[in-house]
C-alpha positions in Angstrom: 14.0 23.7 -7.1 12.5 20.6 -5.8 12.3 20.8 -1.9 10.5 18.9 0.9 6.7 18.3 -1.0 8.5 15.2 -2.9 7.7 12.7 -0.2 3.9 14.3 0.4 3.8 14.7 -3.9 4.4 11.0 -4.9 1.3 10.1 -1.9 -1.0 12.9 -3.8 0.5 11.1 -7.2 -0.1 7.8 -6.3 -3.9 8.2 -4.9 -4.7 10.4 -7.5 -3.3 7.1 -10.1 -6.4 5.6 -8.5 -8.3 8.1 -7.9 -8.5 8.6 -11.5 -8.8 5.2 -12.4 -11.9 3.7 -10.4 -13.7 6.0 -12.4 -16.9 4.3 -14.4 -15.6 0.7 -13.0 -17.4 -1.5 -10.4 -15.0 0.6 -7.5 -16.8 4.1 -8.7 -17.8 4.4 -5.2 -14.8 3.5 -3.4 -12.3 6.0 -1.9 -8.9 6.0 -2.0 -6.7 7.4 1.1 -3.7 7.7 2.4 -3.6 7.0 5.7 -1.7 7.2 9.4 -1.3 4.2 11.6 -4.7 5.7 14.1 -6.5 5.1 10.8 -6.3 1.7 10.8 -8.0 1.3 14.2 -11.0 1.9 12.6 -11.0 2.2 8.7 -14.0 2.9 6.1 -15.4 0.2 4.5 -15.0 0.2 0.6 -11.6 2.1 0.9 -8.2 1.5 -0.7 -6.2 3.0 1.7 -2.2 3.7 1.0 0.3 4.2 4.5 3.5 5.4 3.7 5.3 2.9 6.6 9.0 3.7 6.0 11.2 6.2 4.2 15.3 5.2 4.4 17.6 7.1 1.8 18.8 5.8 -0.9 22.0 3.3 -0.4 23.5 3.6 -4.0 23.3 7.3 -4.4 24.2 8.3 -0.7 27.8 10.4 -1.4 27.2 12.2 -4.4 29.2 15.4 -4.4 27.9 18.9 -5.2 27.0 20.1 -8.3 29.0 23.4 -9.8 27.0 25.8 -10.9 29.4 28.6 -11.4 32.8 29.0 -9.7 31.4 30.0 -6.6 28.2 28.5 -6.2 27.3 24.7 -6.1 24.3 22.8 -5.0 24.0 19.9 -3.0 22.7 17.0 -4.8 19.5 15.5 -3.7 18.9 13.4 -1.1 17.5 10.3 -2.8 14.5 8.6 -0.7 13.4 5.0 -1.2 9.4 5.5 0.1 7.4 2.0 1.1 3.6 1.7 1.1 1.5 -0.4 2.1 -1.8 -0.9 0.1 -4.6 -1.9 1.7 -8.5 -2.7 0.7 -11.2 -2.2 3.1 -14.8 -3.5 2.4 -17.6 -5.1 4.2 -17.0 -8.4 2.9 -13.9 -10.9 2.1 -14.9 -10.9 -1.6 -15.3 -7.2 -2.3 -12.1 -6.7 -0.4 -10.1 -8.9 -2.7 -11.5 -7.5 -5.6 -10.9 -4.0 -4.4 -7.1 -5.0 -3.8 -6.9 -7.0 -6.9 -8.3 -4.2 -9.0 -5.6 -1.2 -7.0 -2.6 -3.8 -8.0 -3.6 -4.4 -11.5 -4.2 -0.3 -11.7 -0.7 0.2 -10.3 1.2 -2.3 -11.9 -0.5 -0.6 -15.5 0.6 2.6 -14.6 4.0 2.2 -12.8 5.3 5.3 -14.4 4.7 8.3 -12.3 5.8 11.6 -15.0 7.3 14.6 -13.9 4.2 16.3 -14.7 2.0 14.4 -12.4 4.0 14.8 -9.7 5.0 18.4 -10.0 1.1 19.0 -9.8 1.2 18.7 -6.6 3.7 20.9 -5.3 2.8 24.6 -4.6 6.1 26.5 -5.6 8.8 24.3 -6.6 9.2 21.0 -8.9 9.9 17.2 -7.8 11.6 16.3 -11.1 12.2 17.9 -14.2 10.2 17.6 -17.0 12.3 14.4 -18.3 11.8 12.6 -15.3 9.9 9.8 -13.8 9.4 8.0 -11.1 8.5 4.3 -11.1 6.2 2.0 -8.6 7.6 -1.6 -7.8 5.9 -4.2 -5.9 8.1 -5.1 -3.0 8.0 -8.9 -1.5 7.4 -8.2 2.6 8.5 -11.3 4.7 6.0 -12.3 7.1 7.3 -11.2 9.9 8.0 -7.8 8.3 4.6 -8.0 7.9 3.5 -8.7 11.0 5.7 -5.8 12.7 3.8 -3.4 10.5 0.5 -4.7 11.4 1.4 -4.7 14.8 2.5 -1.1 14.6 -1.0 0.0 13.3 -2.7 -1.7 16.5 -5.4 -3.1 13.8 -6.4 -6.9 12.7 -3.9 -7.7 9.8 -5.5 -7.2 6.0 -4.6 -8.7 2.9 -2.0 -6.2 1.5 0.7 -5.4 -0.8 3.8 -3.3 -0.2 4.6 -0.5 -3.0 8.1 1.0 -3.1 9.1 4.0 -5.0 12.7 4.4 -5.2 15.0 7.4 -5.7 12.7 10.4 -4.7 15.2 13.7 -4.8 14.1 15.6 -2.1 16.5 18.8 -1.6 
């Protein structure tokens, strides 16, 4: 059954999309990381660095009723999790920075199909989605002052970023 490692799955997914990627490209050396909002007070250079900033459920699939499994026994349906990331570059100069975010958004927006199998990797004893299922990454406009708030949040300099969303994660 899937259970609670979906959120901490689609991170491991998502870096490991990179991870896999920046292998025998100019970015060979960077690292990719998710990080918390300390991390930002003082980040490693030639980084890529993913922060999972905000988790709301789902709005459209909110009041689904239970499945039936047998007369007596139903399960709940999943809760369905819209995550949001924010995607960061880190380097030691303005150019190599926008390269390295250039080159993470290009990687992501090639690959925005997450399988079942990827993601179920990364779960010890259960499974995010069955083998049918995906999960897709979407670029998500952030208003300035949306923006801003995060940046402010993180106690840090604002970076160039982008915001990544991945809608309807089942965690049950």
């Amino acid at each position: 059954m899937p259970g609670y490692e979906a959120i901490a799955a689609v991170s491991s997914a998502l870096v490991e999309v990179l991870e896999t990627a920046r292998r025998n490209t100019e970015f060979e050396n960077s690292r990719v990381a998710l990080f918390q909002a300390s991390q930002f007070a003082n980040p490693p250079k030639d980084t890529v660095s993913l922060y999972l900033f905000r988790a709301v459920v789902n709005g459209n699939l909110r009041d689904i009723p239970p499945v039936r499994l047998s007369e007596v026994e139903r399960e709940s349906a999943p809760l369905r999790l819209d995550l949001h990331y924010l995607l960061t570059a880190w380097a030691g100069s303005a150019m190599h920075q926008q390269r390295l975010l250039g080159w993470a958004a290009r990687t992501l927006a090639h690959s925005p199909v997450i399988p079942a199998t990827q993601l179920n990797n990364h779960v010890t004893d259960s499974m995010v989605l069955s083998d049918d299922d995906s999960l897709v990454v979407c670029f998500e406009p952030l208003s300035i002052q949306d923006m801003t708030s995060i940046w402010e949040g993180t106690k840090a300099q604002q970076q160039p970023s982008l915001v990544l969303m991945v809608p309807m994660v089942p965690v049950r």
